[in-house]
N, CA, C and O atoms as a Tripos MOL2 file, in Angstrom:
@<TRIPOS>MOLECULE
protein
  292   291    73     0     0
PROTEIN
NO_CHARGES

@<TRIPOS>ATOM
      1 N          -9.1380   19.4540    6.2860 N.3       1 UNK1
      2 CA         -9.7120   20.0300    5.0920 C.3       1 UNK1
      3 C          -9.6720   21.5550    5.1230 C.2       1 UNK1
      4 O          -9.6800   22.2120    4.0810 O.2       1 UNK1
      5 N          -9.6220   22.1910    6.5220 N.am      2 UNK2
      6 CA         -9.3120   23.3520    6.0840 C.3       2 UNK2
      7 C          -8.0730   23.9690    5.5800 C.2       2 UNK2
      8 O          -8.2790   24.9380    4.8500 O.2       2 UNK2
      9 N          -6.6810   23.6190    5.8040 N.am      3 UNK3
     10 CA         -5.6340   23.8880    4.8640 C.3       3 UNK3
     11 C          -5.9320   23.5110    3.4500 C.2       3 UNK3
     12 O          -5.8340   24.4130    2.6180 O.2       3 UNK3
     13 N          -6.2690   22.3540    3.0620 N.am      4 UNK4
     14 CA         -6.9670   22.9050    1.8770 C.3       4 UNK4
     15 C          -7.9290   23.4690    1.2090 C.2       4 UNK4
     16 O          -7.9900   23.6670   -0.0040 O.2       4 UNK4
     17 N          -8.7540   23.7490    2.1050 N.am      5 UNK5
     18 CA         -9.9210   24.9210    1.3320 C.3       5 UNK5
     19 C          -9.3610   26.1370    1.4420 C.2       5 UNK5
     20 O          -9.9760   26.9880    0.7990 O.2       5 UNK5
     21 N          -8.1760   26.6300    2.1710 N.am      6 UNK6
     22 CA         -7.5210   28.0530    2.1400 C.3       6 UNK6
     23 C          -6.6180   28.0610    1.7370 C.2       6 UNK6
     24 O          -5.9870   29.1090    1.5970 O.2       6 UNK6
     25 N          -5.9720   26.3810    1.2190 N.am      7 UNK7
     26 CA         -4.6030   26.6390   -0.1490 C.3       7 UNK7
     27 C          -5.5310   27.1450   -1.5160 C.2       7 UNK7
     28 O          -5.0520   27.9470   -2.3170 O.2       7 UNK7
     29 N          -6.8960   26.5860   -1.6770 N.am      8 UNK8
     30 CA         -7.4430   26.2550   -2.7080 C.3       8 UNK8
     31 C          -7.8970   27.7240   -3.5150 C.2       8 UNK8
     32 O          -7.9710   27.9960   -4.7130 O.2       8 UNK8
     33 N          -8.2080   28.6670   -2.0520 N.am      9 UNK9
     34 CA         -8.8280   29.9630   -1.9610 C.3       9 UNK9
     35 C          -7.7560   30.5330   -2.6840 C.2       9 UNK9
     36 O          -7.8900   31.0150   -3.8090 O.2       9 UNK9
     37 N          -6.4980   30.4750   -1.9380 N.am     10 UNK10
     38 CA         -5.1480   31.0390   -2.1030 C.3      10 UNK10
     39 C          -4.9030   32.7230   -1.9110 C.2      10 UNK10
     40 O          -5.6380   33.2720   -1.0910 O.2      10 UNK10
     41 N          -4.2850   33.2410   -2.3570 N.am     11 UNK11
     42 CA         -3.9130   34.8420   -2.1800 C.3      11 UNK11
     43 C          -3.8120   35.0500   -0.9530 C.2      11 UNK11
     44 O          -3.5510   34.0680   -0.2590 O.2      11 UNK11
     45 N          -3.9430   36.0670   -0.4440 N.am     12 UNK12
     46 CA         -3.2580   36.6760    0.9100 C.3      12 UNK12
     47 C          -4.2110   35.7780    2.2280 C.2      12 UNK12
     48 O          -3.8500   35.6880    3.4020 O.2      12 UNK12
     49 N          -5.3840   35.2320    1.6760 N.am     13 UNK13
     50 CA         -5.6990   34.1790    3.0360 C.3      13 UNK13
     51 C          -4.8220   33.2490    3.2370 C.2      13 UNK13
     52 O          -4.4680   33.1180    4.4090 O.2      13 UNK13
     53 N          -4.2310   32.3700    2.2510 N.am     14 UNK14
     54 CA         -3.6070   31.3590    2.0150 C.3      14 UNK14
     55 C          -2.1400   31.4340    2.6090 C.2      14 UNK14
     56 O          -1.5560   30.5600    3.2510 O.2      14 UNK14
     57 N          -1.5790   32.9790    2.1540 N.am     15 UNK15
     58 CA         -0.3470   33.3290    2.8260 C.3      15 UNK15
     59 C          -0.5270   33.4330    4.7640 C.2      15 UNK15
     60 O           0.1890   32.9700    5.6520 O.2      15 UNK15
     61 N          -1.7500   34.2150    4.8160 N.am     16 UNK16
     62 CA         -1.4800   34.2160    6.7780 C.3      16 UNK16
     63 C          -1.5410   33.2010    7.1550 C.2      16 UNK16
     64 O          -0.8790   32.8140    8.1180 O.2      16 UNK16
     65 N          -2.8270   32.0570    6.1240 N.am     17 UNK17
     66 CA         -2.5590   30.9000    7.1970 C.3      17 UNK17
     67 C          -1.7290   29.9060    7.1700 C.2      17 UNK17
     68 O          -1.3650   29.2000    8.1100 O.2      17 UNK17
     69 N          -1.4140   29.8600    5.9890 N.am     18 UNK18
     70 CA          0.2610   28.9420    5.5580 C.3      18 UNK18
     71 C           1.1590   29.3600    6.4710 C.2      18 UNK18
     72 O           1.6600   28.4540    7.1370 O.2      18 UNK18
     73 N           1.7750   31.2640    6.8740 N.am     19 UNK19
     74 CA          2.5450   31.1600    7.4340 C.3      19 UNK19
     75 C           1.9190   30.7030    9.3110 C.2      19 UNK19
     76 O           2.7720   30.3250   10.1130 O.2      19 UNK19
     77 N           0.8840   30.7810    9.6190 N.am     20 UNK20
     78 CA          0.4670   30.5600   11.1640 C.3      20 UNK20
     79 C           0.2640   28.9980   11.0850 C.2      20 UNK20
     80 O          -0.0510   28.5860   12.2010 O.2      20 UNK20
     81 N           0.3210   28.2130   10.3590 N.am     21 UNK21
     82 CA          0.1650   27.0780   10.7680 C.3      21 UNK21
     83 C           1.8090   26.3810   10.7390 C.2      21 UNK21
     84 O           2.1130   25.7010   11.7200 O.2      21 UNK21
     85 N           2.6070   26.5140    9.8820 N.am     22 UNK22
     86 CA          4.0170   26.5260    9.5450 C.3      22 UNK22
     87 C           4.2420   26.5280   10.6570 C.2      22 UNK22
     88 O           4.4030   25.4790   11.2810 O.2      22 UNK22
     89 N           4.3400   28.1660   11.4100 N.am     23 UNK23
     90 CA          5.2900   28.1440   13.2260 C.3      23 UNK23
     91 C           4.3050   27.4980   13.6410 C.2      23 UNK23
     92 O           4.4160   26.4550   12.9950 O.2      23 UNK23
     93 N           3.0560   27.3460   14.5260 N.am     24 UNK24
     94 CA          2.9600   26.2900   14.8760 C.3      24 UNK24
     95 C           2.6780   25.3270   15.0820 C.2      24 UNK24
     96 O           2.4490   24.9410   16.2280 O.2      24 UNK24
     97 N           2.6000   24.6400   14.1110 N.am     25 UNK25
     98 CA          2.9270   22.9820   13.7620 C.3      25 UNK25
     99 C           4.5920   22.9200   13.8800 C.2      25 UNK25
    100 O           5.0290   22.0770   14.6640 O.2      25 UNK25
    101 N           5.1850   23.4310   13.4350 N.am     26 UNK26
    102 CA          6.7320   23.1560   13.7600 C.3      26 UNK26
    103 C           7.1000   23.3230   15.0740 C.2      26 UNK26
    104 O           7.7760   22.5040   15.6970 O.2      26 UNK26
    105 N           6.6640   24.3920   15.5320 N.am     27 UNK27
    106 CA          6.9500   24.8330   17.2790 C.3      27 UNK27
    107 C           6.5200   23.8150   18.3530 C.2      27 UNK27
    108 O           7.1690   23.3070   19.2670 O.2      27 UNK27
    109 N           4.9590   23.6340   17.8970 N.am     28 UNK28
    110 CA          4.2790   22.3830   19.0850 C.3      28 UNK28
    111 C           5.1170   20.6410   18.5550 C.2      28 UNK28
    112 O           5.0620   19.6700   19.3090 O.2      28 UNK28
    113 N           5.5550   20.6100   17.6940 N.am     29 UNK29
    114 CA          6.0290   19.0340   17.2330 C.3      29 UNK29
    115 C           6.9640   18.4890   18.4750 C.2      29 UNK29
    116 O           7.7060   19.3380   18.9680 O.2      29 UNK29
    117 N           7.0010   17.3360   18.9600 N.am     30 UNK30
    118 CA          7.9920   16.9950   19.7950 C.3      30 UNK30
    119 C           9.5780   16.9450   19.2240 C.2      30 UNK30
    120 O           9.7880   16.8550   18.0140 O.2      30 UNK30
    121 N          10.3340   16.9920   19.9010 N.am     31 UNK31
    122 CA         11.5990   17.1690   19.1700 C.3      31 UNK31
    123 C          12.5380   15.7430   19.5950 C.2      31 UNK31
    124 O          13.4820   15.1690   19.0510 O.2      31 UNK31
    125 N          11.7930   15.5210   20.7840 N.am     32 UNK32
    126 CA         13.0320   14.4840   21.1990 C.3      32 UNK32
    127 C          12.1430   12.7810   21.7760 C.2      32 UNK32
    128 O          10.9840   12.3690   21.8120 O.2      32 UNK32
    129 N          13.4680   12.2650   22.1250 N.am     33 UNK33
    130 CA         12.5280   11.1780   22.7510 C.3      33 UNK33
    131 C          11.7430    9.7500   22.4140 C.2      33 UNK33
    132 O          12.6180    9.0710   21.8780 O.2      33 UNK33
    133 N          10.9310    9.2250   22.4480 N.am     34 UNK34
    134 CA         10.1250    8.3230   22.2180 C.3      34 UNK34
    135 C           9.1560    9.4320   21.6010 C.2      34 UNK34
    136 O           8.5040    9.0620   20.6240 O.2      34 UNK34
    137 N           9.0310   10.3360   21.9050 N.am     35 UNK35
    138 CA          7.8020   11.1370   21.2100 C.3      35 UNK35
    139 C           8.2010   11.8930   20.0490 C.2      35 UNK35
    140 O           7.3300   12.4540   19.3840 O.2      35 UNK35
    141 N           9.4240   11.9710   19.7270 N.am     36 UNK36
    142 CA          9.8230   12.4660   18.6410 C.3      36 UNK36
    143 C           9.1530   12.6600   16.6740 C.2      36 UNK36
    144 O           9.3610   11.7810   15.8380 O.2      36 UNK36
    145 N           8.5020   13.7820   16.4120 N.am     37 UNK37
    146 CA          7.6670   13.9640   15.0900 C.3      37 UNK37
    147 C           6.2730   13.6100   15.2290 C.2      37 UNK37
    148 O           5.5330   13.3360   14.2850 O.2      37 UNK37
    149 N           5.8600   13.6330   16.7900 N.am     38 UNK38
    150 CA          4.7880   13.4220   16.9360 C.3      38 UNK38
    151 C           4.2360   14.6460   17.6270 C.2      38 UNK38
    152 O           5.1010   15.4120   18.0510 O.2      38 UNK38
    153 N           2.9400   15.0040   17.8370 N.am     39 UNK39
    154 CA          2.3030   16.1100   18.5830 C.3      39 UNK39
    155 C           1.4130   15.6870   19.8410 C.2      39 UNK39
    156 O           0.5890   14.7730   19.8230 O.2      39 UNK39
    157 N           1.7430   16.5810   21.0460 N.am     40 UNK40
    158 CA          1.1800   16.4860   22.3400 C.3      40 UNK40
    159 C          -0.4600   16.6230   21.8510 C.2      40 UNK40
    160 O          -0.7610   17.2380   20.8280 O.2      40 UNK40
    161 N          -1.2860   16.0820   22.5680 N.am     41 UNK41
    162 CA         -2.6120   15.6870   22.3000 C.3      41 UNK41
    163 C          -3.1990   17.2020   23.4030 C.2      41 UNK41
    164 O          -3.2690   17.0750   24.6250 O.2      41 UNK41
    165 N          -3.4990   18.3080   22.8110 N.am     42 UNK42
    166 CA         -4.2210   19.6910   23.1820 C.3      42 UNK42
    167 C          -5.8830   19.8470   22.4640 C.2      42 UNK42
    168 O          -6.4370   19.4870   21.4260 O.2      42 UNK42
    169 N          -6.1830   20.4710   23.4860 N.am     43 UNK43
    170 CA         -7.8030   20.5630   22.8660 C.3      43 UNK43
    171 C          -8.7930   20.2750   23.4610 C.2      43 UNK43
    172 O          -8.6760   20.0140   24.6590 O.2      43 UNK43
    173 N         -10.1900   20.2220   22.7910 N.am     44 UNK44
    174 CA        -11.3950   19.9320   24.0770 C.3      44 UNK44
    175 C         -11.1500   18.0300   23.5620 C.2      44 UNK44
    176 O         -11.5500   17.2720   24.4470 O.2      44 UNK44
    177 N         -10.5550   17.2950   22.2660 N.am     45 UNK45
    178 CA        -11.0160   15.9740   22.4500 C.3      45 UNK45
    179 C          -9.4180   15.3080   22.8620 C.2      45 UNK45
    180 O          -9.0670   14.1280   22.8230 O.2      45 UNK45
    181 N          -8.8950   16.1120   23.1240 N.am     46 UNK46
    182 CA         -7.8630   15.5730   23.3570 C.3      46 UNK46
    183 C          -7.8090   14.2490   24.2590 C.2      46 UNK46
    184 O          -6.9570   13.4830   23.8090 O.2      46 UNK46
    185 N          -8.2740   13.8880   25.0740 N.am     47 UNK47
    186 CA         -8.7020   12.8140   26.1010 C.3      47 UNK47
    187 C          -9.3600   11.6140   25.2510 C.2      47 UNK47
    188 O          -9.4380   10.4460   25.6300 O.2      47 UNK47
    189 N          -9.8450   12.1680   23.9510 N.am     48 UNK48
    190 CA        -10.4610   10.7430   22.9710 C.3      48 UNK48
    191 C          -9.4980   10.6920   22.1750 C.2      48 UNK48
    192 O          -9.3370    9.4780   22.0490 O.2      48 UNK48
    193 N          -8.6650   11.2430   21.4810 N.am     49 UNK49
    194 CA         -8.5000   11.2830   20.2570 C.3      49 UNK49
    195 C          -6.4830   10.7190   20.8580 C.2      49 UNK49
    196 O          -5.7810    9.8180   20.3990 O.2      49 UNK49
    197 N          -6.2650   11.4400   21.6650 N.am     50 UNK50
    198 CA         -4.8130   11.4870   22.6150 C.3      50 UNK50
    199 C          -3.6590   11.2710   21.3140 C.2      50 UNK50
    200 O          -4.0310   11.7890   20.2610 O.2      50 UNK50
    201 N          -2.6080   10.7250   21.2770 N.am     51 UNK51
    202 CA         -1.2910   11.5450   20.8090 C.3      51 UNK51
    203 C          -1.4880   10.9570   19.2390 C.2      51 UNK51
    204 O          -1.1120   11.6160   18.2690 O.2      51 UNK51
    205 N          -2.0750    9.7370   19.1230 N.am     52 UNK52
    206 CA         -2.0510    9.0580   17.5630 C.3      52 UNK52
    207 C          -3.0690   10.2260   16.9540 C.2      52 UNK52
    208 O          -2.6640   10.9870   16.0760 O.2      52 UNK52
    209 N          -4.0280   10.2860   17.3290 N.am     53 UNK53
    210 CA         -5.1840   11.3360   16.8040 C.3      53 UNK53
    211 C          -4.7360   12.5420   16.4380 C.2      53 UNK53
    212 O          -4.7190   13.0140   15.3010 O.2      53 UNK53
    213 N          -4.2430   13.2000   17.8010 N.am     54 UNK54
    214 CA         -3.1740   14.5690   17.2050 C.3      54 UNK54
    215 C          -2.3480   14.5530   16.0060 C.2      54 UNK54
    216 O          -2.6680   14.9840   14.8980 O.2      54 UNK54
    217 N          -1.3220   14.0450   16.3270 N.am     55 UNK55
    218 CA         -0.2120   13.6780   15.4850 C.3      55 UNK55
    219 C          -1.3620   13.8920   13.6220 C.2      55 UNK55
    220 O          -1.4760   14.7880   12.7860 O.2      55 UNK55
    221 N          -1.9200   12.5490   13.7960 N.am     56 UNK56
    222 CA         -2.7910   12.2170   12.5860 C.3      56 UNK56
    223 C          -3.1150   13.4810   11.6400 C.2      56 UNK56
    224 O          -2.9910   13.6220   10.4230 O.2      56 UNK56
    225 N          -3.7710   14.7160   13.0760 N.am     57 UNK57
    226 CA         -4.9000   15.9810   12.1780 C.3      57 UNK57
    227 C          -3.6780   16.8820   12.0160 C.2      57 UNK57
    228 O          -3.7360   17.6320   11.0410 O.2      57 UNK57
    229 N          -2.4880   16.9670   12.8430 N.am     58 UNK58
    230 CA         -1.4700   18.0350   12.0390 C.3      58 UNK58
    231 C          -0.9680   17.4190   10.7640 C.2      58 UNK58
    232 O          -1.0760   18.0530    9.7140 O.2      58 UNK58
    233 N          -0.3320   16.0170   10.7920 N.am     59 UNK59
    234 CA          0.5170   15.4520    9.4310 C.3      59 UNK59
    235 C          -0.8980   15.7910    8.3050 C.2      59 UNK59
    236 O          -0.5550   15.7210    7.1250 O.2      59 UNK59
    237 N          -2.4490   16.1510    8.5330 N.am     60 UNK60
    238 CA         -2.9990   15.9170    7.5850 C.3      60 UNK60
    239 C          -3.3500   17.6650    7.2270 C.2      60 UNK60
    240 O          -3.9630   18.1340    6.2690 O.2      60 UNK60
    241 N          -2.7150   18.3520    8.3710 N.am     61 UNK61
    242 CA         -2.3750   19.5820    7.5030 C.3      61 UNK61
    243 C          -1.7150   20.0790    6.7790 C.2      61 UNK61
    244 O          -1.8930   21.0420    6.0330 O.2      61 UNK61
    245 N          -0.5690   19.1900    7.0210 N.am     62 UNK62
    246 CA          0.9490   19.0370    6.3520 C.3      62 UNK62
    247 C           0.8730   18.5750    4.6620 C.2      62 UNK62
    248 O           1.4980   18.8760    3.6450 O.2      62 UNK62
    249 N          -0.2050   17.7200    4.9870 N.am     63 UNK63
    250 CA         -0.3000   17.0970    3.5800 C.3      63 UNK63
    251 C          -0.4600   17.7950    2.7720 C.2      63 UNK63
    252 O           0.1070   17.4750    1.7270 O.2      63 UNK63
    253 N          -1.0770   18.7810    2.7510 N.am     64 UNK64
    254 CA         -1.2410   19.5820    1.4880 C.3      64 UNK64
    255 C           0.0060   20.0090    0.8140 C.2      64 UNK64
    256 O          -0.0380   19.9230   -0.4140 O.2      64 UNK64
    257 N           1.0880   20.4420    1.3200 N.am     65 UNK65
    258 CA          2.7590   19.8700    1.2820 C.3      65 UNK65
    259 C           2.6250   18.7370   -0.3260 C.2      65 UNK65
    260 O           2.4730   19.0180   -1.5140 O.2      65 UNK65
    261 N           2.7360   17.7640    0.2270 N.am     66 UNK66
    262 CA          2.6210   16.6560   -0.4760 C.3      66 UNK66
    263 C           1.9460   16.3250   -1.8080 C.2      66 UNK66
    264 O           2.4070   15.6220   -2.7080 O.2      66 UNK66
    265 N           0.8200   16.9320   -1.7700 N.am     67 UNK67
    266 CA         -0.2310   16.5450   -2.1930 C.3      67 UNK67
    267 C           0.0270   17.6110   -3.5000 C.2      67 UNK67
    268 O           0.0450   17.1990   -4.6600 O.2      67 UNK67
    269 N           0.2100   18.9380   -3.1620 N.am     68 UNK68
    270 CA         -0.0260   20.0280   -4.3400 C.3      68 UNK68
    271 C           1.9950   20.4870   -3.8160 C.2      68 UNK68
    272 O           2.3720   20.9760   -2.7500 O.2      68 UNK68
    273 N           2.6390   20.1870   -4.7210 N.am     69 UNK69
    274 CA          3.8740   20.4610   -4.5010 C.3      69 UNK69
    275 C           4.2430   21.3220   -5.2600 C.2      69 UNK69
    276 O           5.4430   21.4180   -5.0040 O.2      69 UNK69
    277 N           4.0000   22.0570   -6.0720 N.am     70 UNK70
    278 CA          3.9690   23.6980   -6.4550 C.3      70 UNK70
    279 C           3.7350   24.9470   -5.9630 C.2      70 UNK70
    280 O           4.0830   26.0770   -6.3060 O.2      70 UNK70
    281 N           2.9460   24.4160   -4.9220 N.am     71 UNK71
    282 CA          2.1220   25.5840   -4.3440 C.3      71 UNK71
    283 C           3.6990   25.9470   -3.3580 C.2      71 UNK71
    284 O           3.7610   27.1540   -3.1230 O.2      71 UNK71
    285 N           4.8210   25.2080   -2.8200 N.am     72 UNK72
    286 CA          5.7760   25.8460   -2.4570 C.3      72 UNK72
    287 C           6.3380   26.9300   -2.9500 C.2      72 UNK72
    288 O           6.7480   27.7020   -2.0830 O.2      72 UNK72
    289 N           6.5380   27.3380   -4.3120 N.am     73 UNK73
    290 CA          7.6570   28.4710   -5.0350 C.3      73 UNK73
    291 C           6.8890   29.4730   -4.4810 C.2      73 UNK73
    292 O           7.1960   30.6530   -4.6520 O.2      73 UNK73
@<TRIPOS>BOND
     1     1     2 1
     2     2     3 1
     3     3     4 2
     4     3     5 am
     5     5     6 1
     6     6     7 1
     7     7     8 2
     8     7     9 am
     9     9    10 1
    10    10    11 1
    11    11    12 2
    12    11    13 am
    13    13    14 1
    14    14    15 1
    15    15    16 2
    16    15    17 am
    17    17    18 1
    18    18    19 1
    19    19    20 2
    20    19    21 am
    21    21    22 1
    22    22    23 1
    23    23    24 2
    24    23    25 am
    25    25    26 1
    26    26    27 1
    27    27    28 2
    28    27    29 am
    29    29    30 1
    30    30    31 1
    31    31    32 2
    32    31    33 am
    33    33    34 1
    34    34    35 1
    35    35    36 2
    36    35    37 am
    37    37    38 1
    38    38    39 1
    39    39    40 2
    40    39    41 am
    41    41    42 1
    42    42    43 1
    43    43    44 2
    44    43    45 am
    45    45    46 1
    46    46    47 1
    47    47    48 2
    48    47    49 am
    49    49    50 1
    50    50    51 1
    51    51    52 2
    52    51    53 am
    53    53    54 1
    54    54    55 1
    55    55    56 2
    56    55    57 am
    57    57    58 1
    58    58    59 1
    59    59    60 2
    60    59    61 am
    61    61    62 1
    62    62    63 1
    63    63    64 2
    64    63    65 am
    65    65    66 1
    66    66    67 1
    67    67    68 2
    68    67    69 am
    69    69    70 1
    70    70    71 1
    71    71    72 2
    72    71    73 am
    73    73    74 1
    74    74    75 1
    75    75    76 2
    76    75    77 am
    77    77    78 1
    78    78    79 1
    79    79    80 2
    80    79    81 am
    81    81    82 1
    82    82    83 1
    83    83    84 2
    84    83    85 am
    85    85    86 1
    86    86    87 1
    87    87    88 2
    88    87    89 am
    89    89    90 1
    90    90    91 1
    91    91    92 2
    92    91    93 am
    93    93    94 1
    94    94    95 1
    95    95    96 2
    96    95    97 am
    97    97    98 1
    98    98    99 1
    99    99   100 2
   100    99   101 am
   101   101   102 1
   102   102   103 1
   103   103   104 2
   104   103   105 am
   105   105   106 1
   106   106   107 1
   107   107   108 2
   108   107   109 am
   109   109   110 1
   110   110   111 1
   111   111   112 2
   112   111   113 am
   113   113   114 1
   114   114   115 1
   115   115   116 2
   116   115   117 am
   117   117   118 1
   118   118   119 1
   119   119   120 2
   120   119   121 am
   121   121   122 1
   122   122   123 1
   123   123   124 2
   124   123   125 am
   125   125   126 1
   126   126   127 1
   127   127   128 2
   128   127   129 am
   129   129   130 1
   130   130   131 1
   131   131   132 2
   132   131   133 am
   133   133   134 1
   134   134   135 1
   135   135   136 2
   136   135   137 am
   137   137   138 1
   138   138   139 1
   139   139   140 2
   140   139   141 am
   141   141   142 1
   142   142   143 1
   143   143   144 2
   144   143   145 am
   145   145   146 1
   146   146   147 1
   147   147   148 2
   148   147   149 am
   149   149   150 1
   150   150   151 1
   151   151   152 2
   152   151   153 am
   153   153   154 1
   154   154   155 1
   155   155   156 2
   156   155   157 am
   157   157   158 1
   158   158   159 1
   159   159   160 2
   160   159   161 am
   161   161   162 1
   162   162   163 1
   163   163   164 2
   164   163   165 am
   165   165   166 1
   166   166   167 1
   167   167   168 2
   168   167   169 am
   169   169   170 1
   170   170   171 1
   171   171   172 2
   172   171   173 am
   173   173   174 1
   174   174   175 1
   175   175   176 2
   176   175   177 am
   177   177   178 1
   178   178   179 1
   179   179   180 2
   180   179   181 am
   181   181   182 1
   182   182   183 1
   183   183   184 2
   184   183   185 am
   185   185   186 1
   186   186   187 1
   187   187   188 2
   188   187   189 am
   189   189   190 1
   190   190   191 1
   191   191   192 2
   192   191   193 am
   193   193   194 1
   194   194   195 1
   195   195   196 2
   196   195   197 am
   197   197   198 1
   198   198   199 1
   199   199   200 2
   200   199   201 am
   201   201   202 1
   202   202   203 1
   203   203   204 2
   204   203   205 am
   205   205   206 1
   206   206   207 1
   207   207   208 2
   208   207   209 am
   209   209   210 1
   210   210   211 1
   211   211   212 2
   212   211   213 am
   213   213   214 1
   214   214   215 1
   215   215   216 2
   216   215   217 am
   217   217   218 1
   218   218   219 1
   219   219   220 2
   220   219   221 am
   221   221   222 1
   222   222   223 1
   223   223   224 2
   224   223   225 am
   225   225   226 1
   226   226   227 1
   227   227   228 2
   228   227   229 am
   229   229   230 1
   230   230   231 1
   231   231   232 2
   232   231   233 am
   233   233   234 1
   234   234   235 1
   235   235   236 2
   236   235   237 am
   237   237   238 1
   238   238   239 1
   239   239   240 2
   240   239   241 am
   241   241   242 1
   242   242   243 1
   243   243   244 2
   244   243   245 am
   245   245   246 1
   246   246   247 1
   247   247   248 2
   248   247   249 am
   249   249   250 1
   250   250   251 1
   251   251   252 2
   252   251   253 am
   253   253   254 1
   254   254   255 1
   255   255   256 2
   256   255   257 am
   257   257   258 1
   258   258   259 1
   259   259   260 2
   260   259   261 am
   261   261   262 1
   262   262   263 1
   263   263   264 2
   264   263   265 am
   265   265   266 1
   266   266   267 1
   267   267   268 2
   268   267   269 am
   269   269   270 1
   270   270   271 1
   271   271   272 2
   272   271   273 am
   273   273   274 1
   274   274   275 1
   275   275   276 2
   276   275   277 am
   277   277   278 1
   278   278   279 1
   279   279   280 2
   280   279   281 am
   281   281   282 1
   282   282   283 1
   283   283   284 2
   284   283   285 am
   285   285   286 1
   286   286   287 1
   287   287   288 2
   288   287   289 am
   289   289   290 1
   290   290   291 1
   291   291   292 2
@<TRIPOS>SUBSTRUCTURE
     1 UNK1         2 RESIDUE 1 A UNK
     2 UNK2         6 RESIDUE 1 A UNK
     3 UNK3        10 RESIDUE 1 A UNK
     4 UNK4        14 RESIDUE 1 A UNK
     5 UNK5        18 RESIDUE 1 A UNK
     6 UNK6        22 RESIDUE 1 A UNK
     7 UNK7        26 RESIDUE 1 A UNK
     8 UNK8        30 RESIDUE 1 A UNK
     9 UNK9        34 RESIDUE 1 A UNK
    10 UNK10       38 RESIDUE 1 A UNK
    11 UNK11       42 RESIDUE 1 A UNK
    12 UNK12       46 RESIDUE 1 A UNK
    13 UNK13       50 RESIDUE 1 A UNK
    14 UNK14       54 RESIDUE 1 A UNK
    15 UNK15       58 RESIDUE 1 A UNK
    16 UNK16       62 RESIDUE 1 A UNK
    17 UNK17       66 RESIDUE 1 A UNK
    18 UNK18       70 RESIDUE 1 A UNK
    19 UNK19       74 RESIDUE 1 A UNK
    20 UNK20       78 RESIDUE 1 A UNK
    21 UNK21       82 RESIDUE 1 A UNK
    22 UNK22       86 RESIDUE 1 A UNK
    23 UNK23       90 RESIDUE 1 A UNK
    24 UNK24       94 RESIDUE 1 A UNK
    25 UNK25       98 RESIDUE 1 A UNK
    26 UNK26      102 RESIDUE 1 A UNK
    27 UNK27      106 RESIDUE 1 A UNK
    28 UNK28      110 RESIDUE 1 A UNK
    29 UNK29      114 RESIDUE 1 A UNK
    30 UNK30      118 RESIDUE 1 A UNK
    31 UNK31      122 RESIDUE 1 A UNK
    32 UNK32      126 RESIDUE 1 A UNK
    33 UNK33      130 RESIDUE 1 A UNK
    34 UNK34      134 RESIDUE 1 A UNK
    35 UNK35      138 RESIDUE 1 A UNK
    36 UNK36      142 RESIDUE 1 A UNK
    37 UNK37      146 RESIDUE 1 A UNK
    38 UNK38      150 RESIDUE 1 A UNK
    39 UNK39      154 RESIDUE 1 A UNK
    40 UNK40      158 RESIDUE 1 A UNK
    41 UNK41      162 RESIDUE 1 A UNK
    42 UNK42      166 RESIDUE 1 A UNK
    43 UNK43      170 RESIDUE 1 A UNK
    44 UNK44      174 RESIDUE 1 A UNK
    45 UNK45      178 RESIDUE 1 A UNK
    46 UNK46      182 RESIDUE 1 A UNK
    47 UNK47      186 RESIDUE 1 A UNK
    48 UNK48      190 RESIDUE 1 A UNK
    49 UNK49      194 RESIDUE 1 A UNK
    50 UNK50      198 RESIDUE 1 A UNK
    51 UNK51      202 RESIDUE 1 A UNK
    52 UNK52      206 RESIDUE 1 A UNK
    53 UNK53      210 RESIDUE 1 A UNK
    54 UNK54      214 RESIDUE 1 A UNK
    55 UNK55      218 RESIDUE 1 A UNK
    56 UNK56      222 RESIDUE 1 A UNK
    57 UNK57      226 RESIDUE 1 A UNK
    58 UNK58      230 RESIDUE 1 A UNK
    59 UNK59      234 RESIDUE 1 A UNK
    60 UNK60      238 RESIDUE 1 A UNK
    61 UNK61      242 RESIDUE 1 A UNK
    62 UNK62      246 RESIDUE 1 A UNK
    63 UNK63      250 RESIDUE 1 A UNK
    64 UNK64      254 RESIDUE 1 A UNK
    65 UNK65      258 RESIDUE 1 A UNK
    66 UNK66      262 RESIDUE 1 A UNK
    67 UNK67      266 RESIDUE 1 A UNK
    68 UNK68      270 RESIDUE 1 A UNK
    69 UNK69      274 RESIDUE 1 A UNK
    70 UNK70      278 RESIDUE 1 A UNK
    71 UNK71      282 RESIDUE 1 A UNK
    72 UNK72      286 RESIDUE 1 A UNK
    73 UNK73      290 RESIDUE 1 A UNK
């Protein structure tokens, strides 16, 4: 929910954190493998939540992507 409360805000908050989450969420994504489009499980819950959980809270930053598809131009 916070990518979208700072797409929602928009203007120059929206731009730093659009572009800091962009590199990395793209940078940390696995690239290869059996683990491939998924994300390494980092953090203090990482040990509860582990690679389905991860994966889950980046694709649901992503979503905003999806969700408001204008906000690209």
């Amino acid at each position: 929910y916070g990518t979208l409360a700072v797409f929602q805000q928009g203007g120059e908050s929206w731009s730093k954190w659009n572009a800091a989450m962009k590199r990395t969420l793209c940078a940390a994504q696995c690239k290869d493998g059996d683990r491939k489009g998924s994300w390494d499980p980092i953090g203090a819950y990482a040990s509860e939540w582990g690679r389905v959980g991860q994966t889950a809270l980046c694709a649901m930053c992503l979503e905003v992507y999806c969700r408001y598809p204008l906000m690209c131009r």
